[in-house]
N, C-alpha and C positions, 0 to 999 in steps of 0.2 A: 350547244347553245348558238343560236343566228346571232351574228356581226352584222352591225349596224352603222354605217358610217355616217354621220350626219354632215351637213357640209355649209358652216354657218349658225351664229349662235345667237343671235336677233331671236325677237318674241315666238315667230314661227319656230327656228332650230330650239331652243329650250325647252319647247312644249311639247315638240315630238320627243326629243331625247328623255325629257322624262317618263313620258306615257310610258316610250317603248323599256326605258330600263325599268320600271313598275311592274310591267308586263314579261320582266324575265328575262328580256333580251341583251346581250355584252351590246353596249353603245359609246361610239367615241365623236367626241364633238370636234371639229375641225374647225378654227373662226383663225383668221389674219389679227382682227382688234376686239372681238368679245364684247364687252358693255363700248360702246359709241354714242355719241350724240347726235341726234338729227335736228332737223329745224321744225317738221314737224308737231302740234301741239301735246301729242302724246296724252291725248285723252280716252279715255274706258268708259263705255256707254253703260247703261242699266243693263242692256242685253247682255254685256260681257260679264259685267261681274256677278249678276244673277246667275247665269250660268256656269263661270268659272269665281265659286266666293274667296279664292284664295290672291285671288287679284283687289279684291275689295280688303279681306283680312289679315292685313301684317304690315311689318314695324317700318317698310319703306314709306320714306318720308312721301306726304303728295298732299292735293287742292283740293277739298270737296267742295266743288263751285257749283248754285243754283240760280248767279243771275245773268244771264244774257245780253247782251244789246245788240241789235241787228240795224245797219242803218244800211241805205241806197239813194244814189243822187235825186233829188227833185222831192224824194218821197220823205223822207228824213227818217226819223229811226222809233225803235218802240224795243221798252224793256218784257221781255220775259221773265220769269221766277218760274225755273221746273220743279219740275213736282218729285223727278228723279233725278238726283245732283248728278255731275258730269265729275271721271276723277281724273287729276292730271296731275302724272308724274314727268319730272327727267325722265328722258329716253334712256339714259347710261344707267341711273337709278331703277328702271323696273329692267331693265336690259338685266342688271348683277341681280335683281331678286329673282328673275327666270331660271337665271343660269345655277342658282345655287340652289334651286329648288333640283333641277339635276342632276348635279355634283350629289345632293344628299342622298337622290333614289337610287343612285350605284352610277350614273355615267359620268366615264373621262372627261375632261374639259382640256382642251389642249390648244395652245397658242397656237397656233401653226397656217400660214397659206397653203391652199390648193393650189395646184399648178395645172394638174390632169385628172382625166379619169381614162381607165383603161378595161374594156370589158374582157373578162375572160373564162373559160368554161368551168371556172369555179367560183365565180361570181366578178368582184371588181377589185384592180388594180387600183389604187388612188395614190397618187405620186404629191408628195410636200417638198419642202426645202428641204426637210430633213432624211427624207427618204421614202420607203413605199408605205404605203397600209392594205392590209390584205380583208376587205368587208365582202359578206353573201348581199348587200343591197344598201343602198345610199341613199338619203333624204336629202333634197337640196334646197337649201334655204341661206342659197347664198344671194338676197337680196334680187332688186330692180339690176343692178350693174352685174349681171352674172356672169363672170369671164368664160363658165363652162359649155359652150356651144352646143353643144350635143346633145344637151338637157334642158330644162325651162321651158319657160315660156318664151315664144317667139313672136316679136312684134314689129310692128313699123312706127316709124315718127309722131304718126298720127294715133298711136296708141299709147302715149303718154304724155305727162304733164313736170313740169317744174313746181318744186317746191322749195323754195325761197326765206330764209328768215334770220334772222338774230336774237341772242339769249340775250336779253338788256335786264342790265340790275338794279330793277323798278318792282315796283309791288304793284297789283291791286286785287280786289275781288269777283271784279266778274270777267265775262267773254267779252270780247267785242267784235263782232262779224263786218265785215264791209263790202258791200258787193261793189262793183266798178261796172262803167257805160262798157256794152259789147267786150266783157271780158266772160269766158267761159272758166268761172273760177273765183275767187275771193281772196280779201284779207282778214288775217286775224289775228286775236291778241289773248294769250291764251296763260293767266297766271300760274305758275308753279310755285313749286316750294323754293323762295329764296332769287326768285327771278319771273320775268315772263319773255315767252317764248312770240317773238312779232314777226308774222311772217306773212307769204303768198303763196298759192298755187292758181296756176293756169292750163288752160291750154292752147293752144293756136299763137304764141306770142314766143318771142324770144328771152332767154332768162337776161338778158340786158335790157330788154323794155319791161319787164316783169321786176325787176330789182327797180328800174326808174320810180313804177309805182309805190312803189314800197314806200322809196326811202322818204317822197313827196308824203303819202298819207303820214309816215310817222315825222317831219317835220311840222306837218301842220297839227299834229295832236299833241306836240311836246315830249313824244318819244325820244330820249335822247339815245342815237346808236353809234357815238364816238367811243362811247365805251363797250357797245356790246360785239359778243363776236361774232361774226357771218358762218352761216351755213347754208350749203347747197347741196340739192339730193333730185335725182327724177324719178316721178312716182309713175308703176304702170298705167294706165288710163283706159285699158280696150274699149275700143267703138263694139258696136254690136257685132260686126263681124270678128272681129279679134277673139270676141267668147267664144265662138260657134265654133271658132280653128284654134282653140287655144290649146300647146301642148302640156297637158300637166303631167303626163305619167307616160311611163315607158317598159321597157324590160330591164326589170329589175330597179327599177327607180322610180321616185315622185318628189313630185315640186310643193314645196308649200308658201304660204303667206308671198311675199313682193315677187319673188322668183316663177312661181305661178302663175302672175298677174292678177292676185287676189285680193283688188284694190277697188273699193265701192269707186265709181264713177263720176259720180255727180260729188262725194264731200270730200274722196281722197281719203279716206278714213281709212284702216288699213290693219290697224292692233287686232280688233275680234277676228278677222278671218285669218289673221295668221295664227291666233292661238285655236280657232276651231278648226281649220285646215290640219296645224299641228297634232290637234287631236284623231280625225282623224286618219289621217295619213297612218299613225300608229296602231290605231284597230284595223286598218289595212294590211300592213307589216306581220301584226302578231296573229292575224287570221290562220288558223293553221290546218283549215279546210280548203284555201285556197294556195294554193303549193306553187302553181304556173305564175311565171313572175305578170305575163302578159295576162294571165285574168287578174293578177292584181291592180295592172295598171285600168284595165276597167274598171272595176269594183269601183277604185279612186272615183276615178270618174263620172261614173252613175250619181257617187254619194254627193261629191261636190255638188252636180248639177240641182240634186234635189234638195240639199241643204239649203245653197245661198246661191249658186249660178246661175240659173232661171232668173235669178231677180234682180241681180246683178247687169243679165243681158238685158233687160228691160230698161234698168237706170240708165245701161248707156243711150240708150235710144231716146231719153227723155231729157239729158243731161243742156245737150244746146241748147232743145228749146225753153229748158228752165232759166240758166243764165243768162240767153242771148234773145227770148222770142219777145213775143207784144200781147197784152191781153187788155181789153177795154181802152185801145188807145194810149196803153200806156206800157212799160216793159214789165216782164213779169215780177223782179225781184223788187221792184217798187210797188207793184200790187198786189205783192204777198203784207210787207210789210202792212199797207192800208188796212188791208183784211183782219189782220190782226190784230188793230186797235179798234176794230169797228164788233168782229165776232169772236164770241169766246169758244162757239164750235170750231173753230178753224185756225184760234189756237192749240185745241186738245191736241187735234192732228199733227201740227207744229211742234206740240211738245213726242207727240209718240215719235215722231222723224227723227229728235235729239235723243229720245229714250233709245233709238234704235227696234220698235220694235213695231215700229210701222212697213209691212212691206212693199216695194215700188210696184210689183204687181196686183196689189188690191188698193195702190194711190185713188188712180182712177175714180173708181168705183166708189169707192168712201168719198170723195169730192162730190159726186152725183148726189148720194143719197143724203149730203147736206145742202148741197147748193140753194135748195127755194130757203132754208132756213138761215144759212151764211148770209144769206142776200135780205132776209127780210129783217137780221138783223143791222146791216148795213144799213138797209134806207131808213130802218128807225133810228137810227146814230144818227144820220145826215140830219135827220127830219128834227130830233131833240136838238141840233146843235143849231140849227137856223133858226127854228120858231122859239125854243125855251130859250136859249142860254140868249137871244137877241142877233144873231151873227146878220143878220137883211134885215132890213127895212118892211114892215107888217104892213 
């Protein structure tokens, strides 16, 4: 029987360790702190749970939120109601129903730090505080902060972002999106079970000018975060080159979810690809047509590319100019919002981007083939709002 050492038990490591003990395989999970909290919203798109329904179906607590609000300076704001609710749990809370869905399929769960990894002609040495573990091949899904050098994903500065926030013990029912002047990134407000999660991610800013923002938008909205607690985390971000060299797979190993850099772009969103990366990392593992650890680590690789990396490379490439560019004289995220309360085709669109199941490389394209209509419903908005509703002078 193949040993499986996983290394990290976040949404990614649970998903592989279970696949692979499904699949037959002895697998032992290695995690320092196991269920965590992050600051991010920890929300699950339609994509995901359509595709994985067991994230939709069970007893951990969570949000099914459908309304929205999206505001940006000058432009001010417009409620959406999707059509496909958005779900949002604690991070610690779907963190322990990952992990136990593994525990049930047969794999170990074990508190333990990583210290090392040590290749050797019988596969790998993995060295803890407690002593050695002797695995035929190792999933690393030990997050964006991966101490194991040798493995992962490897980045520069410029291929990540801060993410910024506080669990404050407030209610409400919907989203709240906030884009910010020349910031490549956003704030948000994102209700859970029993709190909501208020937070920022950026890029090109420092997490002390990034926390400034923060605390200013939630004082002026009546956030109170004297009582909430702070949390900081850096989420990968690759620019387009960073995909194109991105290490995910090796001899005898692969990277999944944060440790990868398997981190949408442009939202930071980050749970589906660590649970499909999870996945397949594992039909990769239990392939037992492919024996050579190093055609494994292509196989990974092929798959990822055609799964979600392609599209992913593209997001990066769009990412500034969505946050930061100008369109009709005006910036873009303030002329999304417009658009929005003017067309309802350009809504649709807007909701498939929150369904997730719009992809960045056929954005484009689907923008084209609505635009005379986008637009002709725009100037019939403008046109009804002046002449009918009285707004000029006849």
């Amino acid at each position: 029987m193949k040993t499986v050492a996983v290394l990290g038990g976040g949404p990614a490591g649970a998903t592989a360790a279970e696949k692979l003990a499904r699949g037959g395989a002895k697998v032992v999970v290695l995690d320092e702190k196991l269920a965590w909290e992050k600051p991010c919203g920890g929300g699950i798109t339609f994509k995901a749970y359509s595709q994985y329904p067991y994230l939709l179906e069970n007893e951990t607590p969570k949000k099914y939120v459908t309304d929205t609000l999206l505001a940006a300076p000058k432009s001010g704001e417009v409620r959406v109601s999707l059509t496909r609710p958005l779900l949002i749990y604690s991070r610690v809370d779907l963190n322990r129903m990952l992990l136990r869905r593994a525990e049930a399929a047969g794999a170990a769960i074990e508190k333990e730090r990583v210290l090392g990894l040590e290749r050797t002609s019988a596969g790998w040495r993995v060295r803890t505080r407690s002593g050695t573990l002797q695995a035929d091949y190792c999933v690393i899904a030990t997050g964006a902060r991966n101490p194991l050098r040798e493995v992962g994903t490897q980045y520069t500065a410029q291929d990540t972002m801060y993410a910024l926030g506080y669990w404050v013990p407030m209610d409400q029912e919907h989203i709240d999106i906030q884009f910010l002047p020349k910031l490549e990134g956003y704030i948000w407000v994102f209700p859970r079970a029993g709190h909501l999660s208020v937070g920022i991610c950026g890029k090109g800013e420092s997490a002390q000018c990034l926390r400034s923002r923060l605390e200013r938008y939630m004082d002026e909205k009546g956030l109170n975060r004297k009582n909430g607690k702070f949390y900081g985390h850096m989420l990968p971000a690759l620019e387009s080159r960073g995909w194109r060299n991105n290490r995910l797979a090796g001899n005898g190993w692969i990277a999944v979810g944060d440790a990868g850099g398997l981190v949408d772009p442009i939202t930071g969103e980050g749970l589906y690809y660590a649970v499909r990366s999870g996945d397949l990392a594992s039909q990769v593992v239990l392939n037992e047509q492919e024996h050579e650890p190093e055609r494994k680590a292509e196989v990974y690789r092929q798959m990822i590319t055609r799964d979600f990396g392609m599209d992913l490379t593209y997001g990066a490439g769009l990412a500034k100019r969505l946050f930061c560019g100008a369109i009709l004289f005006g910036a873009v995220p303030g002329r999304m919002i417009e658009f929005m309360r003017r067309s309802p085709r350009f809504c649709e669109i807007m909701q498939d981007l929150f369904a997730g199941t719009q992809p960045y490389l056929e954005l484009k394209n689907r923008l084209l083939r609505n635009v005379n209509t986008t637009v002709h419903e725009i100037l019939m908005s403008f046109l009804f709002r002046k002449l009918v509703l009285g707004e000029t002078r006849t």
